[in-house]
C-alpha positions as CSV (number, residue, x, y, z in Angstrom):
1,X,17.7,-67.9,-93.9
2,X,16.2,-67.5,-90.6
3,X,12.7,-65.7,-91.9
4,X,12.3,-69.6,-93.5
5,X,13.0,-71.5,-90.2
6,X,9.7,-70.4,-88.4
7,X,7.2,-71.3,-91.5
8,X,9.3,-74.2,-92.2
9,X,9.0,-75.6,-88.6
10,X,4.9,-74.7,-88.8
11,X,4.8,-76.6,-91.8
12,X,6.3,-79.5,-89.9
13,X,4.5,-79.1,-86.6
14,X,1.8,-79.1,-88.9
15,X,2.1,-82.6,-91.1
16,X,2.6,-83.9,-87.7
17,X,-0.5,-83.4,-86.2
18,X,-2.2,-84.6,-89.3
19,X,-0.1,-88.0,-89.5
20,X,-1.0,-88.5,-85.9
21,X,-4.8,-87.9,-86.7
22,X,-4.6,-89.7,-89.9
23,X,-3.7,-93.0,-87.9
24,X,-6.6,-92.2,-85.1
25,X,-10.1,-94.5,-84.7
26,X,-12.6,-92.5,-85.3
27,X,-15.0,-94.9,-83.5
28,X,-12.3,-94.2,-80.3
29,X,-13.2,-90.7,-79.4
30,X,-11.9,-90.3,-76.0
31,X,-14.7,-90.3,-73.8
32,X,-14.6,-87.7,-70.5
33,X,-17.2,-90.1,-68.9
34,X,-14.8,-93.0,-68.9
35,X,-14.4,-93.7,-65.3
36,X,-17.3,-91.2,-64.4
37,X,-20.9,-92.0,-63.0
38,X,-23.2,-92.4,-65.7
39,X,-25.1,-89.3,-66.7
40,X,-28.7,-89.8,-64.5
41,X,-31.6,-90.2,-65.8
42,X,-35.2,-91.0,-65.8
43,X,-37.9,-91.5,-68.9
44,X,-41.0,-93.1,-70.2
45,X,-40.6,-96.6,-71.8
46,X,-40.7,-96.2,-75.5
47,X,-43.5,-99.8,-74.7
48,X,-45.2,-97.9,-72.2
49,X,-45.4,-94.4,-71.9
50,X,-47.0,-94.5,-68.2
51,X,-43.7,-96.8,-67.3
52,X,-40.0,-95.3,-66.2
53,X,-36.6,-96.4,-66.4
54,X,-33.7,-94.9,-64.8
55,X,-30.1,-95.3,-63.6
56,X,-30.9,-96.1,-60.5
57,X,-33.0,-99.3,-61.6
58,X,-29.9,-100.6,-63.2
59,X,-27.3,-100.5,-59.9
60,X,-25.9,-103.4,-58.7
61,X,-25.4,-104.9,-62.8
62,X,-23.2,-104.7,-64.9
63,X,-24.8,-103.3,-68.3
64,X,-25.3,-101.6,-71.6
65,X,-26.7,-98.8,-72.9
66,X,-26.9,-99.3,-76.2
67,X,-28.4,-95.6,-78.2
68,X,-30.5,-96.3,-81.3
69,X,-33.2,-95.0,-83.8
70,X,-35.7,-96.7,-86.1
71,X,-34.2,-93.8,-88.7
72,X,-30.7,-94.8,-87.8
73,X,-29.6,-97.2,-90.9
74,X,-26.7,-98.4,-89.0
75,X,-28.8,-99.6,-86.1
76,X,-30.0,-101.9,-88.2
77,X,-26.5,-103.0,-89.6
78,X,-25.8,-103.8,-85.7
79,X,-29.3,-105.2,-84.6
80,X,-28.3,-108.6,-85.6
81,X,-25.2,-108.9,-83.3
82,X,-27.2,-107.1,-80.2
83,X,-30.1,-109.7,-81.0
84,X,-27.1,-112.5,-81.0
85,X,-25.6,-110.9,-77.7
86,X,-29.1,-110.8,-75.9
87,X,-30.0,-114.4,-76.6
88,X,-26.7,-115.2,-74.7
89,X,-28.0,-113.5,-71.2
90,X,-24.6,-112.0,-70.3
91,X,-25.9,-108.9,-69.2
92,X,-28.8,-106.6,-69.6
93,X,-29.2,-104.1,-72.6
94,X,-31.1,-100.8,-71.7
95,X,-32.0,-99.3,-75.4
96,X,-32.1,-95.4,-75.5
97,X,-34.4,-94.5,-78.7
98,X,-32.8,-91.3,-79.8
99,X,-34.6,-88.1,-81.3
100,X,-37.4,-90.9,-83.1
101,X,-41.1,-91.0,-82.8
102,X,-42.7,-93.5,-80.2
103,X,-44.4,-95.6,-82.7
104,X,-41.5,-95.8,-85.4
105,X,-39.8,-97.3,-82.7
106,X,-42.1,-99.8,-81.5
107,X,-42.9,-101.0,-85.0
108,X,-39.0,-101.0,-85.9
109,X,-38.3,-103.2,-83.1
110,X,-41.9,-105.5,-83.4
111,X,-40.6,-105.8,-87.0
112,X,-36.5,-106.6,-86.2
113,X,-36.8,-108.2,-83.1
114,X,-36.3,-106.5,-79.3
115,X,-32.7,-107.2,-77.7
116,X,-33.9,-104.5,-74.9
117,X,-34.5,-105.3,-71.3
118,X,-36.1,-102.1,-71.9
119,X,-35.8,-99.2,-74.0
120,X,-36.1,-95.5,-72.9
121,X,-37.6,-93.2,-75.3
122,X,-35.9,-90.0,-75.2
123,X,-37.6,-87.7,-77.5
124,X,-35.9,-84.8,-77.8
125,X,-31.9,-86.3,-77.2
126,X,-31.7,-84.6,-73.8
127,X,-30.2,-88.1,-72.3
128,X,-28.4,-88.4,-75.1
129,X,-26.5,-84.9,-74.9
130,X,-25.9,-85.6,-71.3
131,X,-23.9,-88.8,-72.4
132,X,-22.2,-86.5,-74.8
133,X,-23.8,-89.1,-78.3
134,X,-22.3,-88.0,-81.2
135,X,-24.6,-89.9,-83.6
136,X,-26.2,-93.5,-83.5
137,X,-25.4,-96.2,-82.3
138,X,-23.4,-95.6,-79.5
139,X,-22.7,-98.0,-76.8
140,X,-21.7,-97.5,-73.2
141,X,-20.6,-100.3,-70.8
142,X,-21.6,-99.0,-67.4
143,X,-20.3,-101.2,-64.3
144,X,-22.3,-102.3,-61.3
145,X,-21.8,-98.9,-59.1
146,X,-23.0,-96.7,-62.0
147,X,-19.5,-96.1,-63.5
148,X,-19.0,-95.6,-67.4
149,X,-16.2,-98.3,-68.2
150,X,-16.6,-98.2,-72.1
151,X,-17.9,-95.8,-75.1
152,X,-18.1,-97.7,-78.4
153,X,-19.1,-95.1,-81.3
154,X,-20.7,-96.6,-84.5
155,X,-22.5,-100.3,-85.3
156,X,-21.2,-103.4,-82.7
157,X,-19.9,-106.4,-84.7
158,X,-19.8,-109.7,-83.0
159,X,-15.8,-109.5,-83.4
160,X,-16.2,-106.3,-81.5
161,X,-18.3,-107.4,-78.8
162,X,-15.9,-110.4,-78.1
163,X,-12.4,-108.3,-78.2
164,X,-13.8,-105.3,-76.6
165,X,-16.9,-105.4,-74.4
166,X,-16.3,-109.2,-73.2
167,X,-13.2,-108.8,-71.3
168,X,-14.2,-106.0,-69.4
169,X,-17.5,-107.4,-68.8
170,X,-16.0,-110.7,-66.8
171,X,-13.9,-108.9,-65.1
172,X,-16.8,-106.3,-63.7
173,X,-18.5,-109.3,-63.5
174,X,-16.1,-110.6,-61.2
175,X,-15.7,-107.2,-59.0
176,X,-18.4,-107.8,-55.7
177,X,-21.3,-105.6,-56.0
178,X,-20.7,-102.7,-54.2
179,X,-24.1,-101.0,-55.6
């Protein structure tokens, strides 16, 4: 009777685990950067290759960082919303062009529309790796001093933007700017 108890509480231990992971967000993969300064970085404008943009340019707002490729179909699921959330002026959105080519990017966002302040163009997906991106889009809220307060994983909805970036962005909003 006792040889059974040990496979028998595996077994267990085991369905567990996968009823706890069965009822996780996938788009909610804990983030390490939560709470952390935002990964640094500095790269040509996907407009202008002989222009930067960096983290530095961005302290002192509240922002997003909003990762995207003209290859990436659901960017363009999301583009709408962004285009919608731009048009409102709450904050700036940095665009990081992941892994595409320079002029597939221009064209993609001359043909869709550009909710970018400005976009970065990384290349090769260095930044990218450095903000730990999974896949596109990804989203990162960033606060005033350069701290990561959000990670959203997979295409922003309108509903999403209201019931999970627009709280927190008032109330960092709200913080003083301690840049």
């Amino acid at each position: 009777m006792k040889r059974f108890l040990l496979p028998l509480g595996v077994f267990v231990a085991l369905l567990v685990f996968l009823g706890v992971g069965l009822n996780l967000n996938p788009r909610e993969i804990p983030s390490p950067f939560i709470g952390k300064p935002a990964p640094q970085f500095r790269l040509s404008q996907l407009s202008d290759p002989a222009a930067t943009i960096a983290t530095p340019d961005m302290m002192g707002k509240v922002w997003l960082l909003n990762v995207w490729a003209s290859w990436c179909e659901a960017c363009h699921d999301e583009h709408a919303a962004l285009l919608a959330f731009a048009r409102r002026d709450v904050l700036p959105i940095v665009g990081l062009n992941y892994k595409d080519k320079r002029p597939d990017g221009n064209m993609w966002l001359q043909r869709f529309g550009n909710p970018y302040v400005v976009s970065g163009f990384d290349e090769d997906g260095r930044v990218g790796i450095d903000y730990g991106v999974y896949g596109v889009p990804e989203t990162f809220l960033i606060d005033k001093r350069g701290i990561v307060r959000l990670k959203f994983i997979g295409v922003l909805t309108p509903e999403i933007i209201e019931q999970k970036f627009m709280p927190l962005i008032n109330d960092l909003n709200k913080e003083p700017n301690r840049a």
